[in-house]
mmCIF file as Biopython writes it, N, C-alpha, C and O atoms, coordinates in Angstrom:
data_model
#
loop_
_atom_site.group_PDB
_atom_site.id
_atom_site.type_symbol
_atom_site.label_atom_id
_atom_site.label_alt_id
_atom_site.label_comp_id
_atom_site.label_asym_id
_atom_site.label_entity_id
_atom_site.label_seq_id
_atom_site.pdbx_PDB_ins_code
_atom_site.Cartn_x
_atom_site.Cartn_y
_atom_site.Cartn_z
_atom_site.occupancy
_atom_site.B_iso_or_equiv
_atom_site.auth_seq_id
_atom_site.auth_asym_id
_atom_site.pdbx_PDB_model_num
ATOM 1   N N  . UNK A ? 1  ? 76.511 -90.081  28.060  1.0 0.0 1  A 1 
ATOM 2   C CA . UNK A ? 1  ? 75.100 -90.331  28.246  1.0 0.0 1  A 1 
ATOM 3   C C  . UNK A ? 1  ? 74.340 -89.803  27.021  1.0 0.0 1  A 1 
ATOM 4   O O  . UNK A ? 1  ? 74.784 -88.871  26.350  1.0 0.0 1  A 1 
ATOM 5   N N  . UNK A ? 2  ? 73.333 -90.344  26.783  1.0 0.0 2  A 1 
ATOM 6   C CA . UNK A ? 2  ? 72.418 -90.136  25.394  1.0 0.0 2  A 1 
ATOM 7   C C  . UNK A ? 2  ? 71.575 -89.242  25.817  1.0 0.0 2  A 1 
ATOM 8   O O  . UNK A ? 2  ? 70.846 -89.422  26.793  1.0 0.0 2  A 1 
ATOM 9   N N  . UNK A ? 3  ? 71.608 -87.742  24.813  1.0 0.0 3  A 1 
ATOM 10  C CA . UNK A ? 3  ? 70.298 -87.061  25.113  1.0 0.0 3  A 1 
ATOM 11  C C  . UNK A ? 3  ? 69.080 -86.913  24.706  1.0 0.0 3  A 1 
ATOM 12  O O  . UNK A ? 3  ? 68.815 -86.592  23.547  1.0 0.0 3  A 1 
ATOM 13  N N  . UNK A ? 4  ? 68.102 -87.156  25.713  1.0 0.0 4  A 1 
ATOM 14  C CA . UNK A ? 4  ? 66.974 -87.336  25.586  1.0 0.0 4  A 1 
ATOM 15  C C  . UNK A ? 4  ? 65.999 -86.548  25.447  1.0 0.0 4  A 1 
ATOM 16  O O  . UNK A ? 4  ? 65.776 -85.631  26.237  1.0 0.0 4  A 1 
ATOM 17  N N  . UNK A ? 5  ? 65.085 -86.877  24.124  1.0 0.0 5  A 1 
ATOM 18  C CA . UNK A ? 5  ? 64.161 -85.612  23.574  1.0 0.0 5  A 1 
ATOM 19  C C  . UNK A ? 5  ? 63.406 -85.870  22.993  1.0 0.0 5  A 1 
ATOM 20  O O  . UNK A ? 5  ? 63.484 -87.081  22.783  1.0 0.0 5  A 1 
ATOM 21  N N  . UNK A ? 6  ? 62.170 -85.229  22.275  1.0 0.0 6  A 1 
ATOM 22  C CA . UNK A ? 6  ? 61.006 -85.436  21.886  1.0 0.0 6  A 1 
ATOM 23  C C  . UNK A ? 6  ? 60.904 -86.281  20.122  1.0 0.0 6  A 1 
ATOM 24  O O  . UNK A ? 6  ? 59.876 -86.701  19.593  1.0 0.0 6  A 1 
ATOM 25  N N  . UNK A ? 7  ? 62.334 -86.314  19.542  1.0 0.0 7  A 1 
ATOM 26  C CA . UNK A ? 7  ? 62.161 -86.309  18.532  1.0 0.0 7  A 1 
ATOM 27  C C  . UNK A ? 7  ? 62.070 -87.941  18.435  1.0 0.0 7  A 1 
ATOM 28  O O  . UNK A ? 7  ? 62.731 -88.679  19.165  1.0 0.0 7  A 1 
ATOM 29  N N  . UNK A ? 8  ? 61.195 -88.380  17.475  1.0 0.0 8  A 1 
ATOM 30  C CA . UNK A ? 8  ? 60.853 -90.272  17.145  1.0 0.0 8  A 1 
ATOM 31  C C  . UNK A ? 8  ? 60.602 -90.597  15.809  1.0 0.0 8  A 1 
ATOM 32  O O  . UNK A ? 8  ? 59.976 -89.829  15.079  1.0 0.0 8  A 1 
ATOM 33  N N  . UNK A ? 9  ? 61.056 -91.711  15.416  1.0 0.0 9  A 1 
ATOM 34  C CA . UNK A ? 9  ? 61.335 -91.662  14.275  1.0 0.0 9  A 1 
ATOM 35  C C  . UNK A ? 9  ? 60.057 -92.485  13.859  1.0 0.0 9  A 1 
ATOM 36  O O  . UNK A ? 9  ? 59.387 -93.206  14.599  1.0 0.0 9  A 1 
ATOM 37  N N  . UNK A ? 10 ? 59.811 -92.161  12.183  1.0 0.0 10 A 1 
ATOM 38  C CA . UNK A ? 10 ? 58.267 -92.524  11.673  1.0 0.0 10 A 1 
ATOM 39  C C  . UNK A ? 10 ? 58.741 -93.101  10.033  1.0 0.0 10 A 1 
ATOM 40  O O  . UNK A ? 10 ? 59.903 -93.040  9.630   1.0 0.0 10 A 1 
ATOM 41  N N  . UNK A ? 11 ? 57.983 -93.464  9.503   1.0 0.0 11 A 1 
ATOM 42  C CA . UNK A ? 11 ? 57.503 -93.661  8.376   1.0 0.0 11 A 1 
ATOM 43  C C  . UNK A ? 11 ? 56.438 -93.571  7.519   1.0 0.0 11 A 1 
ATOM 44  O O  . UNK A ? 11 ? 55.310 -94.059  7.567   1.0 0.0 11 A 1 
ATOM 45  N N  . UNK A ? 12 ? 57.159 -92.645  6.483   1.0 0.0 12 A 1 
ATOM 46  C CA . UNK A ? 12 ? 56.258 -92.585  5.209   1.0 0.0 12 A 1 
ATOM 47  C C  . UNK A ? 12 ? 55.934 -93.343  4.448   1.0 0.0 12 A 1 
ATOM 48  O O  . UNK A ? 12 ? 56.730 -94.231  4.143   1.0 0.0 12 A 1 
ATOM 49  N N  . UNK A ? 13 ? 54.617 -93.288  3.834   1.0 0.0 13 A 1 
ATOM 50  C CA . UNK A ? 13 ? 54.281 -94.344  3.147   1.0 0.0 13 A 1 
ATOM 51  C C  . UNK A ? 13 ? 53.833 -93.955  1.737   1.0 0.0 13 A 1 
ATOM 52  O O  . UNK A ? 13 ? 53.064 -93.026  1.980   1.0 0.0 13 A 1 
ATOM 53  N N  . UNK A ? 14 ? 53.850 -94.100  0.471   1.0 0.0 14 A 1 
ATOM 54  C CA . UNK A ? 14 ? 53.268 -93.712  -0.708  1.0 0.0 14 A 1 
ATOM 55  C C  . UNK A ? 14 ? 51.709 -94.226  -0.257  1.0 0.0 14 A 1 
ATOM 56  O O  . UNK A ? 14 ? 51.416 -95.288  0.292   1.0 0.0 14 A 1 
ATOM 57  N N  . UNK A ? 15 ? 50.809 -93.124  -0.669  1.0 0.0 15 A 1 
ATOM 58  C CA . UNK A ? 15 ? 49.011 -92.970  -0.861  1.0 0.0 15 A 1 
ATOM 59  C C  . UNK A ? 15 ? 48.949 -93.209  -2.077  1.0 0.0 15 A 1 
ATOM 60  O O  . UNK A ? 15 ? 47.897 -93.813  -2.287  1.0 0.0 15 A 1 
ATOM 61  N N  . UNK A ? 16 ? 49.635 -93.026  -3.182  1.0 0.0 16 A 1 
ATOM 62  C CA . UNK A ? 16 ? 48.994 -93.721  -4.440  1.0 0.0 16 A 1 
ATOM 63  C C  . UNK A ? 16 ? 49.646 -94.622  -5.040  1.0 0.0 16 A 1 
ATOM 64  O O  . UNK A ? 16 ? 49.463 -94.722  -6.253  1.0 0.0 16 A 1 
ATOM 65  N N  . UNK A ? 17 ? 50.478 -95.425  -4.455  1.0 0.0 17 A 1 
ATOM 66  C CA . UNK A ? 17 ? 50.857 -96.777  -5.091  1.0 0.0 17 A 1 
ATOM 67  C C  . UNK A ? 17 ? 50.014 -97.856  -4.532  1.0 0.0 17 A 1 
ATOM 68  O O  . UNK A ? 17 ? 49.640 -98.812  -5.212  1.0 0.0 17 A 1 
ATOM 69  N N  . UNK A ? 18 ? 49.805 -97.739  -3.638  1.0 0.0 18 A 1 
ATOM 70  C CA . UNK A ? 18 ? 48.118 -98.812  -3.114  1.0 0.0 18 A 1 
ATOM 71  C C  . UNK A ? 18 ? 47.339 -98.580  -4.557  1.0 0.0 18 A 1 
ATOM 72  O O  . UNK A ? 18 ? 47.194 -99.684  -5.081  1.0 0.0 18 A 1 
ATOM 73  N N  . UNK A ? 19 ? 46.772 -97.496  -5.400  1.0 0.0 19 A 1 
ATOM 74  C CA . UNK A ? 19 ? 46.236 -97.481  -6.345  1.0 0.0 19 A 1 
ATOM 75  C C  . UNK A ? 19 ? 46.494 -98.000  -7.242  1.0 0.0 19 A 1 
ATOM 76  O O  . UNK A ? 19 ? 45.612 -98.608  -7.847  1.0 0.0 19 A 1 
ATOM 77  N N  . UNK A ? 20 ? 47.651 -97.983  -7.651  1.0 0.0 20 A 1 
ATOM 78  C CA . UNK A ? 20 ? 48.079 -98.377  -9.015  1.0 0.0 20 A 1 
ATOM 79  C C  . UNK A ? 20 ? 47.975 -99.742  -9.321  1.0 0.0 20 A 1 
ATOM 80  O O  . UNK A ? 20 ? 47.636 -100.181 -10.420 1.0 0.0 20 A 1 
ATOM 81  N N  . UNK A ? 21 ? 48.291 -100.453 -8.271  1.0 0.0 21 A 1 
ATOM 82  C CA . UNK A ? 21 ? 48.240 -101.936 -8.559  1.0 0.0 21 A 1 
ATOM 83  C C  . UNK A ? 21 ? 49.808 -102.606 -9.197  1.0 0.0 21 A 1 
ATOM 84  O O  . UNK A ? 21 ? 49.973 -103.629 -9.861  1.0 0.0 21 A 1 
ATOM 85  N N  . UNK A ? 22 ? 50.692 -101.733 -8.775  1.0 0.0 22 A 1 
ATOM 86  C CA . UNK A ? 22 ? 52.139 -102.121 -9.175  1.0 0.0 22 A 1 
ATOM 87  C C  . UNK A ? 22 ? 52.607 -102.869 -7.956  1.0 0.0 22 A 1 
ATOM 88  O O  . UNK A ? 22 ? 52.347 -102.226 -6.939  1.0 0.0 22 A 1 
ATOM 89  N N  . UNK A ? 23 ? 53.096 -103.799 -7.763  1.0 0.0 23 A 1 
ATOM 90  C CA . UNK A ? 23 ? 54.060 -104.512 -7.176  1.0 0.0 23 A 1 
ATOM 91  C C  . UNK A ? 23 ? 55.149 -104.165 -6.072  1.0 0.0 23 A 1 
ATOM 92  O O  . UNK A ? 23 ? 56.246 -104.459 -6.547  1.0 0.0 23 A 1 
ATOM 93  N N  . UNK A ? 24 ? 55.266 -103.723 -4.955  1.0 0.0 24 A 1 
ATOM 94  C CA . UNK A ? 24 ? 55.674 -103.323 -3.817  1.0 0.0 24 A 1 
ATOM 95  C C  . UNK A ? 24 ? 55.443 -102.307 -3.301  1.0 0.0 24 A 1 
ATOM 96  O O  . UNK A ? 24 ? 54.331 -101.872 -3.599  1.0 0.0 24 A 1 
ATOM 97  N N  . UNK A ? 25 ? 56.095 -101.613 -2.534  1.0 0.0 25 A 1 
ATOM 98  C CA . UNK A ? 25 ? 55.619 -100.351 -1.504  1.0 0.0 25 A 1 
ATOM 99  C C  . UNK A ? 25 ? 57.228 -98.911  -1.318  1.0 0.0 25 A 1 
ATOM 100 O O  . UNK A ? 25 ? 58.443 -99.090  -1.231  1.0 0.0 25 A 1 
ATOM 101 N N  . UNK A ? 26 ? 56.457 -97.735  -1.329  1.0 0.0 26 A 1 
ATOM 102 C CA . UNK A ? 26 ? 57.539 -96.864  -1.639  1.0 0.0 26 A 1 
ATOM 103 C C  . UNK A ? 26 ? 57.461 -96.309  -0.336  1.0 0.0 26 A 1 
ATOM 104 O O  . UNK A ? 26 ? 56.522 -95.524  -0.205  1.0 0.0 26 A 1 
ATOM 105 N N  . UNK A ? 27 ? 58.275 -96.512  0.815   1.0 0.0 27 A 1 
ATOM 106 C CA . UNK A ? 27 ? 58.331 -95.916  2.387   1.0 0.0 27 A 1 
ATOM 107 C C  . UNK A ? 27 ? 59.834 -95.282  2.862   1.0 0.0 27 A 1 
ATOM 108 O O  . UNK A ? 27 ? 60.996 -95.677  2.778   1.0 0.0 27 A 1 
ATOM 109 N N  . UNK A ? 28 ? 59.314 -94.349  3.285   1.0 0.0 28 A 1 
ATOM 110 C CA . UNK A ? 28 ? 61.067 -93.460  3.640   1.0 0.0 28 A 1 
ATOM 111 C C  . UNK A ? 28 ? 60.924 -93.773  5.078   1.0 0.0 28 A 1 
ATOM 112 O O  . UNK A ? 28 ? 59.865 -94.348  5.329   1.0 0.0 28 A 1 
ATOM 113 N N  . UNK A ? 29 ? 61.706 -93.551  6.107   1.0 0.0 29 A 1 
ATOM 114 C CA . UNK A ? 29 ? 61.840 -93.554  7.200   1.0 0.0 29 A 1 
ATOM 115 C C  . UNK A ? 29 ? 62.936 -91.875  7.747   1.0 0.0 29 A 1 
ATOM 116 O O  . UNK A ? 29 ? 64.076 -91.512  7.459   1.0 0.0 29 A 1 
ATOM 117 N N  . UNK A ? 30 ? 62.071 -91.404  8.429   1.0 0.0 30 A 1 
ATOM 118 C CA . UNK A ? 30 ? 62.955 -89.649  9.033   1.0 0.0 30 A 1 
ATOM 119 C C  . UNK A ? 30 ? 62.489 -89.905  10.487  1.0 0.0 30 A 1 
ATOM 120 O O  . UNK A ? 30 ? 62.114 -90.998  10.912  1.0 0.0 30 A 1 
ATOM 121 N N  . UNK A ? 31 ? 62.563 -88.753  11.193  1.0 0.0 31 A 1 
ATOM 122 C CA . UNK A ? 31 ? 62.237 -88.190  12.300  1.0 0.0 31 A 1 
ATOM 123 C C  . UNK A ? 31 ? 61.524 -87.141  12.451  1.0 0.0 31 A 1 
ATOM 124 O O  . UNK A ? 31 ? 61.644 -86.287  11.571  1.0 0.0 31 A 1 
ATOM 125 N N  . UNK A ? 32 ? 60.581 -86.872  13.577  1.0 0.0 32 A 1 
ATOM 126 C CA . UNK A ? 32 ? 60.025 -85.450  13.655  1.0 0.0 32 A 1 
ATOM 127 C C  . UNK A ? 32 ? 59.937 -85.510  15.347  1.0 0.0 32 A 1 
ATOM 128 O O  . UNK A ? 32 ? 60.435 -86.183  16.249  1.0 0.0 32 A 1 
ATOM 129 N N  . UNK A ? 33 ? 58.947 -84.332  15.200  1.0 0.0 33 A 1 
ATOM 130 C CA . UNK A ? 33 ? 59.465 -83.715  16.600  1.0 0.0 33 A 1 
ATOM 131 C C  . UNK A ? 33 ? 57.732 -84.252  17.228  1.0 0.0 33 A 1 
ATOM 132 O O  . UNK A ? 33 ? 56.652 -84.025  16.682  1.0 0.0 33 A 1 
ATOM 133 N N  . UNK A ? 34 ? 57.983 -84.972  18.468  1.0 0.0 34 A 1 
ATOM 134 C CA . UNK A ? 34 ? 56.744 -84.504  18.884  1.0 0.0 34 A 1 
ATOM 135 C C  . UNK A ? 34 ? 55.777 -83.359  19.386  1.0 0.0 34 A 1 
ATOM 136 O O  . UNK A ? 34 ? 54.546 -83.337  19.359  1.0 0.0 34 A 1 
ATOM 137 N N  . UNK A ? 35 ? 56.437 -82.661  19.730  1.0 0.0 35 A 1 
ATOM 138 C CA . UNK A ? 35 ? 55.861 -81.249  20.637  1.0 0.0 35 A 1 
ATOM 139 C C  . UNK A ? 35 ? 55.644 -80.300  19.197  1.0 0.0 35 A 1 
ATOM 140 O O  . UNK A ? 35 ? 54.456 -79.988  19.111  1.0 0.0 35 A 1 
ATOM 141 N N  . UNK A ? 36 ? 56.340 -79.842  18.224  1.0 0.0 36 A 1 
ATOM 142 C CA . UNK A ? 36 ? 55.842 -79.481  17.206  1.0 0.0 36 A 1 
ATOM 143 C C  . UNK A ? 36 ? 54.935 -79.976  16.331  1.0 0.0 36 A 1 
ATOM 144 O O  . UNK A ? 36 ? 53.884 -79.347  16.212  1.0 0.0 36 A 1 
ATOM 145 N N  . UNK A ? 37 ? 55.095 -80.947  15.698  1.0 0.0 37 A 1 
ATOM 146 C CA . UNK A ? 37 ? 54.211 -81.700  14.831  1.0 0.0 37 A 1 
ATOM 147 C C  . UNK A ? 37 ? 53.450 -83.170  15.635  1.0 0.0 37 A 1 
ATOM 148 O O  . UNK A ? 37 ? 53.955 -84.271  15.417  1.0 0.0 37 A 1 
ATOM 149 N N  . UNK A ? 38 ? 52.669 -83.090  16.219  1.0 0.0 38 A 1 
ATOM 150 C CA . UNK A ? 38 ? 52.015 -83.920  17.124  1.0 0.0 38 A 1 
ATOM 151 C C  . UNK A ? 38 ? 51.218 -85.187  16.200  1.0 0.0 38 A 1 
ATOM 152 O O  . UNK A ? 38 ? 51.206 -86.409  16.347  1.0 0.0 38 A 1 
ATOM 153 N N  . UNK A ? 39 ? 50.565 -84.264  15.181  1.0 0.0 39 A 1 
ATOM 154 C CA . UNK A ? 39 ? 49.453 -84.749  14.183  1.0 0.0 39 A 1 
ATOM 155 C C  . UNK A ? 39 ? 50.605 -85.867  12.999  1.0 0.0 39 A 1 
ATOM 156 O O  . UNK A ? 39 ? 51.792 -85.711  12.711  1.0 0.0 39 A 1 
ATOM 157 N N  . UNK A ? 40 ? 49.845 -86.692  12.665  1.0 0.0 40 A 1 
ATOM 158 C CA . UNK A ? 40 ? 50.703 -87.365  11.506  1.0 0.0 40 A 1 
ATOM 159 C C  . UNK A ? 40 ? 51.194 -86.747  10.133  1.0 0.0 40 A 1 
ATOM 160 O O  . UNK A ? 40 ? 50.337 -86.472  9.294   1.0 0.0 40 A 1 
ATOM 161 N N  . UNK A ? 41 ? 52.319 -86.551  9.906   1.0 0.0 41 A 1 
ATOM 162 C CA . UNK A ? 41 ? 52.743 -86.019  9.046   1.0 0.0 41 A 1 
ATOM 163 C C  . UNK A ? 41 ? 52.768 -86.540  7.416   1.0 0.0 41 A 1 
ATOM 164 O O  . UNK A ? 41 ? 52.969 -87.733  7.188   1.0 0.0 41 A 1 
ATOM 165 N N  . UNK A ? 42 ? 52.586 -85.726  6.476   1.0 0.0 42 A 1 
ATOM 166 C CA . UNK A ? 42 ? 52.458 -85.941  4.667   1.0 0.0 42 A 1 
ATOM 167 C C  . UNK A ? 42 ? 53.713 -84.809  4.536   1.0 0.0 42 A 1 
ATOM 168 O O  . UNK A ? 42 ? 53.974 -83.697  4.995   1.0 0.0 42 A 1 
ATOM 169 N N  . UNK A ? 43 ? 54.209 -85.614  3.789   1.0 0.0 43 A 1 
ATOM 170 C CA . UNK A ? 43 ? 55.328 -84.517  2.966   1.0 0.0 43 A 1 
ATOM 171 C C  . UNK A ? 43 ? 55.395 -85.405  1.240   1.0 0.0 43 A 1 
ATOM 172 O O  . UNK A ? 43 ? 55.228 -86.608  1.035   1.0 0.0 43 A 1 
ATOM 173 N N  . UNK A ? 44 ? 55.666 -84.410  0.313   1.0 0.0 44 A 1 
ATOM 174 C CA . UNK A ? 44 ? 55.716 -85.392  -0.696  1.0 0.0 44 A 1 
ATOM 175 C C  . UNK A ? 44 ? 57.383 -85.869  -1.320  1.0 0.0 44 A 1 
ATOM 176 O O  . UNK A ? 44 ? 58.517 -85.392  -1.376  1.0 0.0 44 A 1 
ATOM 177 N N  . UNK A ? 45 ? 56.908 -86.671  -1.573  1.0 0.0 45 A 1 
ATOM 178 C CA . UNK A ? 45 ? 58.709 -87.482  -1.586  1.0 0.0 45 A 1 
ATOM 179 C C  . UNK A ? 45 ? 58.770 -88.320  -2.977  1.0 0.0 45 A 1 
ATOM 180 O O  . UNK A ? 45 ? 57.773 -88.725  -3.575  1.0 0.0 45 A 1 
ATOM 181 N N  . UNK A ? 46 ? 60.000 -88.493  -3.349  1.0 0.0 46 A 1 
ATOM 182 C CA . UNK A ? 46 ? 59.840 -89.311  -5.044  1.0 0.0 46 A 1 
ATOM 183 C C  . UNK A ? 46 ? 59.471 -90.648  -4.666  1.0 0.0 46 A 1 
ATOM 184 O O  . UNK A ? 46 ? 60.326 -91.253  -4.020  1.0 0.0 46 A 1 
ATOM 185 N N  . UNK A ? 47 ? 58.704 -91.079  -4.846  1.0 0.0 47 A 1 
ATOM 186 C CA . UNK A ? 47 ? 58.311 -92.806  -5.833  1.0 0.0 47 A 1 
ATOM 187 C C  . UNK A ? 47 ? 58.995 -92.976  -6.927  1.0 0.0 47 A 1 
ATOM 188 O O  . UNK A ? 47 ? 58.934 -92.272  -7.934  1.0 0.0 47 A 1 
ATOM 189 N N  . UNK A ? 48 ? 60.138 -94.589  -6.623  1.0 0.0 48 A 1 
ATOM 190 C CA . UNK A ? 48 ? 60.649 -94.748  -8.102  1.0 0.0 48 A 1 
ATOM 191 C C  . UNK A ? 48 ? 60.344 -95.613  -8.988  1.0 0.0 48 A 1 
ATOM 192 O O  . UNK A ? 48 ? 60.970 -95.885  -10.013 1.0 0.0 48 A 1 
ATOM 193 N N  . UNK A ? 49 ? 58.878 -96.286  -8.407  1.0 0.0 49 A 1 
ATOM 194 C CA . UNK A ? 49 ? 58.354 -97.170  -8.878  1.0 0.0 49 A 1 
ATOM 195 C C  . UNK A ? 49 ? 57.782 -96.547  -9.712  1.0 0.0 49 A 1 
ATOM 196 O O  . UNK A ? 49 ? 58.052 -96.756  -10.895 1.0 0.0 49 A 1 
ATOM 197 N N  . UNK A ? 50 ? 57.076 -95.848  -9.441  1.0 0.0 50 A 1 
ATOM 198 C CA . UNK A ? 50 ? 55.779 -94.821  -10.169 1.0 0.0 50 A 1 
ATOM 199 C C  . UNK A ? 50 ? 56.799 -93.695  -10.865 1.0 0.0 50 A 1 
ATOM 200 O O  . UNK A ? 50 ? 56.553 -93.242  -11.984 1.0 0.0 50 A 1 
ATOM 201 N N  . UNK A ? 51 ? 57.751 -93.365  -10.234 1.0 0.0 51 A 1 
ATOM 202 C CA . UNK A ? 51 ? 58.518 -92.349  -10.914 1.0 0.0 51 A 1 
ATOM 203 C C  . UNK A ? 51 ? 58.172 -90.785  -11.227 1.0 0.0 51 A 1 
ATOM 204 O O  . UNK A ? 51 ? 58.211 -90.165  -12.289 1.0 0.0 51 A 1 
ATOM 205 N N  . UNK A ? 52 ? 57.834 -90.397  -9.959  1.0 0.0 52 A 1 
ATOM 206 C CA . UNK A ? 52 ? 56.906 -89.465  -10.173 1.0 0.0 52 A 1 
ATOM 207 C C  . UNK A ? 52 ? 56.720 -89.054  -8.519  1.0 0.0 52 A 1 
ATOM 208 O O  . UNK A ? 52 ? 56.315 -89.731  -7.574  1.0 0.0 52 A 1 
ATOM 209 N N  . UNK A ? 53 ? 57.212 -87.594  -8.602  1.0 0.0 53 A 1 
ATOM 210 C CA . UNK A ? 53 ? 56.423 -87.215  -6.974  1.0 0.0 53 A 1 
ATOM 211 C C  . UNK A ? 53 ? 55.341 -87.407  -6.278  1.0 0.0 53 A 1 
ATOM 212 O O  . UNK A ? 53 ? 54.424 -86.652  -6.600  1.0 0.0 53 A 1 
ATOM 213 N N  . UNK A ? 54 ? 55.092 -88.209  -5.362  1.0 0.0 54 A 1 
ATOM 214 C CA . UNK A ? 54 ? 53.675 -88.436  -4.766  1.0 0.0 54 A 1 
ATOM 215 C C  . UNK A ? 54 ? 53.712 -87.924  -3.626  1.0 0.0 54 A 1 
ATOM 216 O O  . UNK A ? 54 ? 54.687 -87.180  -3.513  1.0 0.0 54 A 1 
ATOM 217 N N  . UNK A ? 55 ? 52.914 -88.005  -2.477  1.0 0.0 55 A 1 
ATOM 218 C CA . UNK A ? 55 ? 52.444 -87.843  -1.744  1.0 0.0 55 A 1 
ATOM 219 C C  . UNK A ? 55 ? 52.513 -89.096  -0.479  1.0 0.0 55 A 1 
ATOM 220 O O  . UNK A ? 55 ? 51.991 -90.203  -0.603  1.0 0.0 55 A 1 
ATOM 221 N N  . UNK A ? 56 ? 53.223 -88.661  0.648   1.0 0.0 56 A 1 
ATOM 222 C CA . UNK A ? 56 ? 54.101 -90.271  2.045   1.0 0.0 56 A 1 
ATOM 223 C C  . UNK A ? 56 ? 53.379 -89.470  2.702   1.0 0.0 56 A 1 
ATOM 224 O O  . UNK A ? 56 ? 53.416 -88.247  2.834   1.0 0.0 56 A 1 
ATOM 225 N N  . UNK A ? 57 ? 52.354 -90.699  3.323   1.0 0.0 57 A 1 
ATOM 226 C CA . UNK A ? 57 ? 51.408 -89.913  4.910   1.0 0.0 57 A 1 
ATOM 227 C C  . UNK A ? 57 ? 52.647 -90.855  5.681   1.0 0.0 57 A 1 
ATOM 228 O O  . UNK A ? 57 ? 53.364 -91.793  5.331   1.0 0.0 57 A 1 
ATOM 229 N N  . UNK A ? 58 ? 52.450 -89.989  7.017   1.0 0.0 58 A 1 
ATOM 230 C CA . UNK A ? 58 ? 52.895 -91.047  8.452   1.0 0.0 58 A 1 
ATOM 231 C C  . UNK A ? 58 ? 52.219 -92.419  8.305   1.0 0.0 58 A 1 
ATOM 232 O O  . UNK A ? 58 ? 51.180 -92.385  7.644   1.0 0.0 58 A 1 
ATOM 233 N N  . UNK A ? 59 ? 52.485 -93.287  8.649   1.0 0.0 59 A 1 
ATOM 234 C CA . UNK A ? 59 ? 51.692 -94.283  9.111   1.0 0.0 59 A 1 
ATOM 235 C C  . UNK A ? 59 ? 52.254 -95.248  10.864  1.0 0.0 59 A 1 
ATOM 236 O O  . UNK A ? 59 ? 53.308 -95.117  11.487  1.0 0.0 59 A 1 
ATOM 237 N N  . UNK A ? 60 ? 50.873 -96.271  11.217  1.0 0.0 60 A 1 
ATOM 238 C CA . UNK A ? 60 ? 51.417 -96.290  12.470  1.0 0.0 60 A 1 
ATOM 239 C C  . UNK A ? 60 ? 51.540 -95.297  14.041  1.0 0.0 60 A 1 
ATOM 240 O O  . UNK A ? 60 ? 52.185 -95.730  14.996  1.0 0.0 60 A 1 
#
């Protein structure tokens, strides 16, 4: 049987490649917890478009 728990999986999205005006989209996909982190989560993650650490809000 599968155990069942708070954790759901989300996606990040790059906040400054919408700016740039370059040509596709930089999105990770993880998990978090609901009961801990309730609020939408930012962590910063590499862009290899931009090439350069940015900044993945939750989205959705």
């Amino acid at each position: 049987m599968a155990k069942k728990g708070n954790r759901i999986q989300v996606i990040l999205e790059c906040t400054e490649h919408k700016n740039s005006g370059k040509p596709g989209t930089s999105r990770y996909i993880t998990t978090k917890s609901k009961k801990n982190t309730p609020d939408r989560m930012e962590l910063k993650k590499f862009n290899p478009i931009l090439k350069k650490m940015t900044v993945h809000k939750e989205i959705k």
